[in-house]
C-alpha angles and dihedrals in degrees: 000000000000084000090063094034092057093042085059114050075041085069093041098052083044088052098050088045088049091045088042087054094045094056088040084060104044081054081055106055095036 
């Protein structure tokens, strides 16, 4: 269960940098 626990808040944590790059980006451009 912590495998899976850790695997998880690891995505998470991986969802929210690639969705801060992305608006980052977006800043960028406009």
């Amino acid at each position: 269960m912590s495998c899976v626990r850790g695997f998880t808040s690891t995505g998470v944590i991986l969802v929210l940098f690639i969705l801060l790059v992305i608006v980052a980006c977006s800043i960028c451009f406009i």
